[in-house]
C-alpha positions in Angstrom: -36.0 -19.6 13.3 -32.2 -21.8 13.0 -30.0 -19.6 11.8 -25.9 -20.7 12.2 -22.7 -18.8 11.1 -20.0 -20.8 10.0 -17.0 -18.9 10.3 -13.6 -18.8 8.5 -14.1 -21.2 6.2 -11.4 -21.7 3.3 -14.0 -22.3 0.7 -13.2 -23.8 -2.7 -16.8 -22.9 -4.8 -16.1 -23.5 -8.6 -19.4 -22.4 -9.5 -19.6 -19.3 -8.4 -15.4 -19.3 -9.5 -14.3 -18.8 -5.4 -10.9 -20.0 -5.2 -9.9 -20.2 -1.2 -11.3 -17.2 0.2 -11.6 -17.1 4.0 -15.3 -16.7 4.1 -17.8 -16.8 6.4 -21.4 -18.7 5.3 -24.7 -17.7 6.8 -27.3 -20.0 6.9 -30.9 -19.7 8.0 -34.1 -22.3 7.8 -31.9 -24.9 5.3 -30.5 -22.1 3.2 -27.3 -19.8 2.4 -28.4 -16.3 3.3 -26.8 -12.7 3.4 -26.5 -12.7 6.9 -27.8 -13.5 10.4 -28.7 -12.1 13.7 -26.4 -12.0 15.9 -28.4 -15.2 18.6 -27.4 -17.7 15.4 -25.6 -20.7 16.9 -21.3 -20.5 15.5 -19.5 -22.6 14.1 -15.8 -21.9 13.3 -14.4 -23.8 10.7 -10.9 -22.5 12.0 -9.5 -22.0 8.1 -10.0 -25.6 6.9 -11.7 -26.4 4.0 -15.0 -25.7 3.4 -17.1 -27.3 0.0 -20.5 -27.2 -0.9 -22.0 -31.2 -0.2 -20.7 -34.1 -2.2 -22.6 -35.7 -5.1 -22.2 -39.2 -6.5 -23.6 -38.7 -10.1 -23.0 -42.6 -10.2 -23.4 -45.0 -7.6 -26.0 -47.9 -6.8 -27.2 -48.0 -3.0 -31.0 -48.7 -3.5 -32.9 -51.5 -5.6 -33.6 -54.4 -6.3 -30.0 -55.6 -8.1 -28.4 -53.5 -4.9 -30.7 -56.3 -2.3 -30.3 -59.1 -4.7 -26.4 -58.3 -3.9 -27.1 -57.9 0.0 -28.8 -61.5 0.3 -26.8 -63.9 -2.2 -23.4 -62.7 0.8 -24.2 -63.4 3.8 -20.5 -62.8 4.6 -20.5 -59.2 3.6 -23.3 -58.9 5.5 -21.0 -59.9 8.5 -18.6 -56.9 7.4 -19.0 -53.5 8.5 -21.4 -54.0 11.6 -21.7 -51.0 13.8 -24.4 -51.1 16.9 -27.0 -48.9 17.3 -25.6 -45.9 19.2 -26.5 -42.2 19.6 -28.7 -41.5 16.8 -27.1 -43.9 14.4 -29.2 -46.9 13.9 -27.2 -50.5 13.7 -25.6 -51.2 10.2 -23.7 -53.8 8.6 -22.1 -54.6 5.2 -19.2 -53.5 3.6 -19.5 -54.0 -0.4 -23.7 -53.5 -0.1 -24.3 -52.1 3.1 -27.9 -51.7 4.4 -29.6 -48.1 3.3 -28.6 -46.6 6.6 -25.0 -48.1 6.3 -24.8 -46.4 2.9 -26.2 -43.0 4.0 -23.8 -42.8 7.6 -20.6 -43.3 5.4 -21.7 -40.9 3.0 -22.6 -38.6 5.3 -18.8 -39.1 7.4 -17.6 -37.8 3.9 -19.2 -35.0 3.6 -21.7 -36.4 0.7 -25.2 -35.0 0.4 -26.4 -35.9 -2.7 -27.3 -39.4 -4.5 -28.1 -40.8 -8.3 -28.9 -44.1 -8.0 -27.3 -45.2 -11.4 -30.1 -47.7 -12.6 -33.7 -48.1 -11.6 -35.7 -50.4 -13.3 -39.7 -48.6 -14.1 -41.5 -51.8 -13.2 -39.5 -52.5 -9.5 -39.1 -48.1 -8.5 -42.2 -48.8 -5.6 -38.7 -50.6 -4.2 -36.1 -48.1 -4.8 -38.6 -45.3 -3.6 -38.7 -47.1 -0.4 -35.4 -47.5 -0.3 -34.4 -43.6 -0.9 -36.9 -42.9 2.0 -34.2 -45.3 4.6 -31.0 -43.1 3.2 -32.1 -40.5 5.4 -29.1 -37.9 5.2 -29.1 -37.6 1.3 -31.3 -36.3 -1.4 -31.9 -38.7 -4.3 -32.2 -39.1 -7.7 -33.1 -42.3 -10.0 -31.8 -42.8 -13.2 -34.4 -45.0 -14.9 -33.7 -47.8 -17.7 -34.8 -48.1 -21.1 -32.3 -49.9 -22.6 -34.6 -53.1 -23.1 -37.9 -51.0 -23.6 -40.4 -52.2 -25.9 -42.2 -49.3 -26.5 -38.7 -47.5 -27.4 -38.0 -49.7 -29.6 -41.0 -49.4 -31.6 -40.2 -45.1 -31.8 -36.2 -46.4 -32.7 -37.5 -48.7 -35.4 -40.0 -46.1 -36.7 -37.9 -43.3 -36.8 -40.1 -41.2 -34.4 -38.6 -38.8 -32.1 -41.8 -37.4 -30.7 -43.2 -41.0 -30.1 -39.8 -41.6 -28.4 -40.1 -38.6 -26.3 -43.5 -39.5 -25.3 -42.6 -43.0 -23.9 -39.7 -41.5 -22.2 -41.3 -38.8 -20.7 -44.7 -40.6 -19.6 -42.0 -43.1 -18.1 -40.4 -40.8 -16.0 -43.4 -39.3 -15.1 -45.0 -42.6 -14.0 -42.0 -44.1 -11.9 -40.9 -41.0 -10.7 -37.3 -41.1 -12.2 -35.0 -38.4 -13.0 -33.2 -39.4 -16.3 -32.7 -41.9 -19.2 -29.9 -44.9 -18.6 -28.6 -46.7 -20.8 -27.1 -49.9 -20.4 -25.8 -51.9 -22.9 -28.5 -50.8 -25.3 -30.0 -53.8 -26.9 -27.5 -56.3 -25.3 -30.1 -56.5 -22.7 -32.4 -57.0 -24.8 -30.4 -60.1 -27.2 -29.2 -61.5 -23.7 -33.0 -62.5 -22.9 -32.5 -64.9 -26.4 -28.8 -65.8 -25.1 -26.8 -63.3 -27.1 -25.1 -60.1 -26.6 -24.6 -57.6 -29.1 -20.6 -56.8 -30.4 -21.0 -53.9 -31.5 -23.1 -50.6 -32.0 -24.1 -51.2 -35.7 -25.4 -54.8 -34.5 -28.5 -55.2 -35.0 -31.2 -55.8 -32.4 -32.3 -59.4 -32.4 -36.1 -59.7 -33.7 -35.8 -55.9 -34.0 -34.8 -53.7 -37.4 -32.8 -51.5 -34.9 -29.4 -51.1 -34.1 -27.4 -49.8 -30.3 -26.4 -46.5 -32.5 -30.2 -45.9 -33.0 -31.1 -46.3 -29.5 -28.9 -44.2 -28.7 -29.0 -41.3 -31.0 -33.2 -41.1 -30.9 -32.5 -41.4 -27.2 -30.6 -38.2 -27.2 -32.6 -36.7 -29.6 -35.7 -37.0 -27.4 -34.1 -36.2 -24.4 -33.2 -33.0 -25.8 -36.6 -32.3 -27.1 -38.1 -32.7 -23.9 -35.5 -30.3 -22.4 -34.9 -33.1 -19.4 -32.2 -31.8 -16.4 -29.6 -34.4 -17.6 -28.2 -35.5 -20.9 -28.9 -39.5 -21.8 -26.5 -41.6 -19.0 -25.2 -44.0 -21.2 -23.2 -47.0 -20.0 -21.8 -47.9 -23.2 -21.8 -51.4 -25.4 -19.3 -54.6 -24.7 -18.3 -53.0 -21.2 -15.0 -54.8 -19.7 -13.8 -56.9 -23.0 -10.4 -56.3 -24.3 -10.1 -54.3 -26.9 -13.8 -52.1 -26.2 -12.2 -48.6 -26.5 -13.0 -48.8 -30.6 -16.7 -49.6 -29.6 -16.2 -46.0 -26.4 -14.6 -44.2 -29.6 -17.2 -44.7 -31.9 -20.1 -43.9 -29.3 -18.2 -40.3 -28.2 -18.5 -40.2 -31.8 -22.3 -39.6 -32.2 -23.9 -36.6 -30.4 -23.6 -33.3 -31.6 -23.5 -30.4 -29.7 -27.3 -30.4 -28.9 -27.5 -28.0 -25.1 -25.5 -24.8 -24.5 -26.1 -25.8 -20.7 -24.2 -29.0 -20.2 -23.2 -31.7 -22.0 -25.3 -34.0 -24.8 -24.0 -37.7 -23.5 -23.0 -38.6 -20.5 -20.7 -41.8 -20.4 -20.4 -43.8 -17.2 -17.8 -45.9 -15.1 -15.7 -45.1 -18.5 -12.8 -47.1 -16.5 -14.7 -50.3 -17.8 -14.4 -49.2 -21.7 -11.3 -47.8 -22.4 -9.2 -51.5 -23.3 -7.3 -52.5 -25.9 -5.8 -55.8 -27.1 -8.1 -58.5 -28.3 -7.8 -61.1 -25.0 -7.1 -61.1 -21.8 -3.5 -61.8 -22.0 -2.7 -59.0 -23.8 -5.2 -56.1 -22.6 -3.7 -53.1 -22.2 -4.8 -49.0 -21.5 -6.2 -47.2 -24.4 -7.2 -44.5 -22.0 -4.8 -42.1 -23.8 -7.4 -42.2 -27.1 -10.2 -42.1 -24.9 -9.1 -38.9 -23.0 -8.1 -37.3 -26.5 -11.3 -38.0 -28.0 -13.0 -36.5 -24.8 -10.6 -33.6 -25.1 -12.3 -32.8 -28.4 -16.0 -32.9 -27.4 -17.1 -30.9 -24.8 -20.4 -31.9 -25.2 -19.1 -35.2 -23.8 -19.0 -35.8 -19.6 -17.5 -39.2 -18.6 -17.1 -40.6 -14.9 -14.6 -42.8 -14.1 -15.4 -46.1 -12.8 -12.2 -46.1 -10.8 -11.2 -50.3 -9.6 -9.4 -49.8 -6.3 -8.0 -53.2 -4.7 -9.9 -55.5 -2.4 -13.4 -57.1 -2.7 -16.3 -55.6 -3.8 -19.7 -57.1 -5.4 -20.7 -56.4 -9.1 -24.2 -55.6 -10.3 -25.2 -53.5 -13.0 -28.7 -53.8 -15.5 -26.0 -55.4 -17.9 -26.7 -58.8 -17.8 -24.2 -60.8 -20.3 -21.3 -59.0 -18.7 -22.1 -60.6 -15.2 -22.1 -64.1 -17.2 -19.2 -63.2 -18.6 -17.7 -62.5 -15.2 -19.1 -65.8 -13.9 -17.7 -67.6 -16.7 -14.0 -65.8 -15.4 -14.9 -66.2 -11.9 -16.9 -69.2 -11.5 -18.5 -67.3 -8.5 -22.4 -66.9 -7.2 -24.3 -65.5 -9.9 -27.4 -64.1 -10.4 -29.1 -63.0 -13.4 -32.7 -60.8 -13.5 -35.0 -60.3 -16.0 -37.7 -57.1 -15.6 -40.0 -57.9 -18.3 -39.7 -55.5 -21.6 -37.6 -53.2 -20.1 -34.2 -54.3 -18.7 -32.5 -57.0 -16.1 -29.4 -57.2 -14.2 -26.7 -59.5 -12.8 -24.5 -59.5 -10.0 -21.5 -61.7 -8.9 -19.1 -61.1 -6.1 -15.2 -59.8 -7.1 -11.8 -59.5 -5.5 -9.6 -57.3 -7.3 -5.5 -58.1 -6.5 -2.7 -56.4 -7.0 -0.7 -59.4 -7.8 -3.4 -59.6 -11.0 -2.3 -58.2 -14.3 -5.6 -57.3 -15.3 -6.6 -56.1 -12.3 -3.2 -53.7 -11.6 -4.0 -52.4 -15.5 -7.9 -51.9 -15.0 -7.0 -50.0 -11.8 -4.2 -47.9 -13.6 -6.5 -46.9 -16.7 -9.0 -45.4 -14.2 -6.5 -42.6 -13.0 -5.2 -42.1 -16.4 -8.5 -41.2 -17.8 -8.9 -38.8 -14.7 -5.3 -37.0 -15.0 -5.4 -37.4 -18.6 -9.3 -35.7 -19.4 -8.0 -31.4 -19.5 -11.3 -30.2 -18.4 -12.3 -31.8 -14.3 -15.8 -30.4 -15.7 -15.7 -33.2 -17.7 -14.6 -36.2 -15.7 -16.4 -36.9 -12.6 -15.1 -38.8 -9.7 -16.5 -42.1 -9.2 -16.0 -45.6 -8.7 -19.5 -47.1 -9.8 -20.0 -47.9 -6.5 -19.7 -51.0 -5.3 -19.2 -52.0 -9.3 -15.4 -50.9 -8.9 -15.2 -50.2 -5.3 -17.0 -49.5 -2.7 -17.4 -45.6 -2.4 -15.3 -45.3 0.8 -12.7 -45.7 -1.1 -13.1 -42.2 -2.4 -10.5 -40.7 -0.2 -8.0 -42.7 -1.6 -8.6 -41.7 -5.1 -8.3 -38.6 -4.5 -4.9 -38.8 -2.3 -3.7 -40.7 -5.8 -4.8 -37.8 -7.9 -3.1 -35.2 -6.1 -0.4 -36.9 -5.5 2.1 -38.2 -7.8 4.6 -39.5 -5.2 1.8 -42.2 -3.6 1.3 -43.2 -7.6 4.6 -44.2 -7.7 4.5 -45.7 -4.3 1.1 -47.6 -5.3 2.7 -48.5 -8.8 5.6 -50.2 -6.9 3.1 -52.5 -5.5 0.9 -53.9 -8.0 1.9 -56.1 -11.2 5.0 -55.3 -13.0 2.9 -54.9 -16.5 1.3 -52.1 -15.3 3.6 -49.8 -16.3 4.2 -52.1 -19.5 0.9 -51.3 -20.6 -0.6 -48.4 -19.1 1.1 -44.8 -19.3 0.0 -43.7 -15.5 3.9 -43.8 -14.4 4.8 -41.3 -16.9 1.7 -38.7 -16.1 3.2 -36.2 -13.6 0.0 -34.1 -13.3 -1.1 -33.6 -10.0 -4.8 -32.4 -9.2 -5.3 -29.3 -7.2 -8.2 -28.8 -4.6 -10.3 -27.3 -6.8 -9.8 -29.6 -9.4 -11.1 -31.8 -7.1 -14.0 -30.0 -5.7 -15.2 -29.7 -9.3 -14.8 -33.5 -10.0 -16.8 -34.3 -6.6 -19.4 -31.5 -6.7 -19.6 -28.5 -8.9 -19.2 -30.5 -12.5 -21.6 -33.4 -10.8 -24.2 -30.5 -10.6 -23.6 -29.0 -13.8 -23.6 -32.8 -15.3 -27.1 -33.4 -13.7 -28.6 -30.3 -14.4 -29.5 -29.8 -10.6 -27.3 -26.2 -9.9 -30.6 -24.3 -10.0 -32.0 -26.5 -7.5 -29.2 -24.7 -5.3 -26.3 -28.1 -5.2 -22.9 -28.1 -5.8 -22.8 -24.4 -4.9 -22.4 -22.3 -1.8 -24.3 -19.4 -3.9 -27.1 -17.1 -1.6 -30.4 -18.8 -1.8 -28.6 -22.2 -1.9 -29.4 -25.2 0.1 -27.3 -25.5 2.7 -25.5 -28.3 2.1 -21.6 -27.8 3.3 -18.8 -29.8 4.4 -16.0 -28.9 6.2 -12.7 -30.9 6.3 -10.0 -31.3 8.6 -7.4 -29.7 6.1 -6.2 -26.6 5.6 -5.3 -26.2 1.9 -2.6 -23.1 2.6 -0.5 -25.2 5.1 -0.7 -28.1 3.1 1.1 -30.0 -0.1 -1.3 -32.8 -1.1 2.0 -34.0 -3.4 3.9 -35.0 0.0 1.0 -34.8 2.9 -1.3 -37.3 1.0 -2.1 -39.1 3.7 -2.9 -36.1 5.5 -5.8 -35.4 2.6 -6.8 -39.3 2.5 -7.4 -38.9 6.2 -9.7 -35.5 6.1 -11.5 -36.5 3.1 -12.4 -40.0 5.0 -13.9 -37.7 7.7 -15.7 -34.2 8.2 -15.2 -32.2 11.1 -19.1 -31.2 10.0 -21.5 -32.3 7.6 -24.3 -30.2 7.1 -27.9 -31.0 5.1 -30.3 -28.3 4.7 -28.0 -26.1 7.6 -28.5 -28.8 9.8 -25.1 -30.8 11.8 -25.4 -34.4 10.6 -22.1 -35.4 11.2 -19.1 -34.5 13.6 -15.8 -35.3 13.6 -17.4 -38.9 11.9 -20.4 -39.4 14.5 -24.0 -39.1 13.2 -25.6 -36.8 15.4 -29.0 -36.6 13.9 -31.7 -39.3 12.9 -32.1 -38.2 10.0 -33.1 -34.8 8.0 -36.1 -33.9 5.3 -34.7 -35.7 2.8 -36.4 -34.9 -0.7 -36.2 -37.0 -4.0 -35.7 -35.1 -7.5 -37.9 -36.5 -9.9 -38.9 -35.3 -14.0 -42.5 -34.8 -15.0 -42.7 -34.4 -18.6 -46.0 -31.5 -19.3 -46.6 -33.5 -22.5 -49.7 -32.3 -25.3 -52.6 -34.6 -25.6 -51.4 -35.9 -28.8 -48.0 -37.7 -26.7 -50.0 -39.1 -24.2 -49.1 -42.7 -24.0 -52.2 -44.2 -22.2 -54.1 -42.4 -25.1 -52.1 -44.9 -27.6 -54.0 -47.8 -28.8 -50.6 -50.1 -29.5 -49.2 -48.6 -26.2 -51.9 -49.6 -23.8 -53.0 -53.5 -25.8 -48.9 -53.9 -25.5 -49.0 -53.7 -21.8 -51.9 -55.3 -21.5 -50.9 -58.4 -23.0 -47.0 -58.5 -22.1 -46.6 -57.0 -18.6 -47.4 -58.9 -15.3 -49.5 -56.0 -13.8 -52.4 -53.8 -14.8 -51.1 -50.1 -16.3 -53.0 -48.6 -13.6 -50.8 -50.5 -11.0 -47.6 -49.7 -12.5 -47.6 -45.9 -11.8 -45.6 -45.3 -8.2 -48.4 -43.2 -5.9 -47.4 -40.3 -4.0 -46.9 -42.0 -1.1 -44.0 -43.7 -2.1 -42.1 -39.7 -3.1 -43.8 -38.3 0.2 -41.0 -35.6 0.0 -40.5 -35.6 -3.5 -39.6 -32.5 -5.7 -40.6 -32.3 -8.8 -38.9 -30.5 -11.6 -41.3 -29.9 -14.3 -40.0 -30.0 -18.1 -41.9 -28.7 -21.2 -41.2 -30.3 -24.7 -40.5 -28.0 -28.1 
């Protein structure tokens, strides 16, 4: 029986509304107990803080657009090598590192928990494969039905059930964990060379419009009581002058689940500009935040840009044109049949750029500027607008308002022409922060019962201590201090088991599981039981229906949360 103690640990638990208590956390075969005998193995955590393990409600580390993006940069590849030593296998890659190069430096952080932001149903056998080589997270797959056929035909009919029915068979199939949208019906247009302005455009060759994808999307999600609201990444991402297009989307869920929120917007960053071109873009992240403010049925991330090079992919395929028009980098473009696609192109983002300084302004505005930390989650799309180990970073700018006025000295001098971060004084706390990294990325996902984000009895054990220790320390004027523990755990723990220390991986890996939706759907919503459903995939798709369905062996330690619609 492993049982440990970890003891004197400043813990900051929003869920369970623990504020820095000097606590100690027993732990016994992967789980938060009452207490232990007295042969467990000790750990003193010596006062520092102690959180439960980090989530990233919105990153991309496995897939096919995530390898399309490792073998088009051969020089990135070059970046970020480490040999194999200890128990750490050898890595490389700094803006897409391989799945093991992902899962070290998350681990280092004190990160336990994954969402893979987009998986395409047709390529998951890839991304399953992939989860099972991040061997120190659990993961989650949000799958993409932005370009689906068979939604479009429940959209254009006005079905809900029939919608619910595609959806849930979907999940069920590829063993995904919730809807994404990207670009809804842009996708679609850009397979015809078009892109849609708007979401009251309609669908080319379809009587259907972005707002009705969207809305029956949320409708059926609801009905089939899934973990996680629709993940939405929202219409004409990065164009000047996109906040109206943000605005009007906050604008369309009700208040549909007491439990969490009814939309979740992503990498948010990306959509709140105004102007009309690129010469005179400025932040709109002001109305964004206030129309946030209002809707607490509303969860946004980020999508924070932090400074350097990074590599771009995302399911939304005319925006990677547009950026190689911009650019006039690599590109490459994807289609997946009638469901999505997906570009990626290789970025540098520079201080000494305009648009770059602004885009990398309006991401901590929307983050100081959002009231509620329940409702904006730190992220930076990973690598999209950073790569993730930039996270420390972010957070020293939050907390500190002195390094934002060091940082603003540094980047273009419109910055603070356009955007309104030098006049936000508001400095984030450490629980502010633990619920923007953890407790709200939980709640957002609907996973808190599955015992994340939470250091509650019965929870998984997943802890991380830091090398800080909040009652001796002003984030304000020691934020390099906080950069500097949040780059690096003394101890990461997964399933009460030491995966990291002091930065080293000490383990090959742990049990890791993947969280996955079945949908118990009646007879009369069963796809494969649908005469239009199954001659549609029989003539269109490129593989039989029985071969599309991911086996078992692909989720060998998958967990499946079950969901019953009304």
């Amino acid at each position: 029986m492993h049982e440990i103690l970890i003891k004197n640990a400043f813990v900051i638990d929003p869920v369970q509304g623990i504020h820095g208590d000097i606590m100690d956390i027993p732990i016994r075969e992967g789980r938060i107990v009452d207490k232990v005998s007295g042969n467990c193995e000790v750990i003193d955590a010596g006062g520092n803080l102690t959180l439960p393990g980090g989530i990233d409600s919105h990153t991309h580390v496995c897939g096919t657009k995530v390898n399309f993006g490792r073998y088009m940069s051969p020089e990135d590849m070059r970046a970020g090598r480490t040999p194999r030593r200890g128990a750490m296998y050898p890595t490389s890659g700094y803006t897409v590192p391989t799945t093991y190069g992902n899962s070290y430096r998350y681990s280092r952080m004190g990160y336990t928990t994954l969402l893979e932001g987009a998986m395409a149903p047709l390529e998951a056998r890839h991304t399953h494969e992939e989860f099972a080589a991040t061997p120190m997270q659990d993961m989650l797959a949000n799958t993409l039905f932005d370009g689906n056929w068979s939604l479009f035909e429940a959209v254009a009919d006005k079905d809900i059930r029939q919608a619910a029915a595609v959806i849930g068979w979907t999940l069920s199939a590829v063993r995904g964990f919730g809807i994404k949208l990207t670009n809804p019906g842009g996708t679609e247009a850009w397979g015809f060379g078009d892109d849609l302005s708007g979401i009251d455009e309609p669908v080319p060759n379809w009587d259907i419009t972005p707002r009705d994808i969207i809305d029956t999307s949320i409708n059926a999600c609801e009905f089939l009581h899934l973990p996680h609201s629709v993940h939405l990444h929202c219409n004409n991402l990065g164009m000047p002058g996109n906040y109206r297009t943000t605005l009007q989307t906050i604008d369309i869920p009700s208040d549909l689940n007491p439990d969490r929120q009814t939309l979740y917007l992503t990498h948010v960053q990306f959509h709140s500009y105004g102007g009309s071109t690129w010469s005179d873009i400025c932040s709109e992240a002001g109305k964004v935040a206030s129309s946030v403010n209002a809707k607490p049925q509303i969860v946004i991330d980020m999508g924070q840009v932090m400074f350097g090079r990074t590599m771009t992919m995302t399911a939304d395929g005319p925006m990677e044109f547009r950026l190689y028009t911009l650019h006039h980098n690599k590109w490459s473009n994807h289609d997946v049949e009638l469901e999505t696609g997906s570009g990626v192109i290789p970025v540098y983002y520079s201080r000494k750029s305009a648009v770059n300084s602004i885009m990398w302004a309006i991401g901590l505005e929307l983050a100081l500027l959002v009231k509620n930390p329940w409702q904006c989650m730190l992220t930076t799309d990973n690598p999209n607008g950073a790569p993730f180990v930039k996270y420390p970073e972010i957070i020293g700018l939050l907390m500190s308002n002195k390094y934002r006025e060091k940082e603003i000295g540094q980047v273009h001098r419109l910055t603070t022409e356009r955007t309104s971060l030098g006049t936000i004084d508001r400095e984030l706390s450490f629980e502010e922060i633990a619920v923007m990294t953890r407790a709200g990325q939980a709640k957002a996902l609907g996973i808190i019962d599955q015992g994340k984000g939470h250091l509650k009895e019965g929870a998984l054990a997943d802890i991380a201590i830091y090398p800080v220790k909040p009652d001796q320390t002003d984030p304000s004027l020691q934020y390099e201090e906080v950069i500097g523990a949040f780059q690096q755990t003394l101890y990461t723990l997964k399933d009460g088991i030491v995966v990291s220390r002091d930065g080293e991986v000490v383990i090959r890996g742990v049990p890791n599981r993947t969280f996955w939706v079945k949908a118990d759907l009646p007879g009369d919503m069963d796809v494969m039981k649908n005469p239009r459903f199954v001659e549609k995939f029989s003539r269109y798709y490129s593989v039989d229906l029985e071969n599309y369905m991911v086996q078992d062996e692909y989720v060998e330690r998958g967990v499946v949360m079950n969901t019953r619609p009304e």
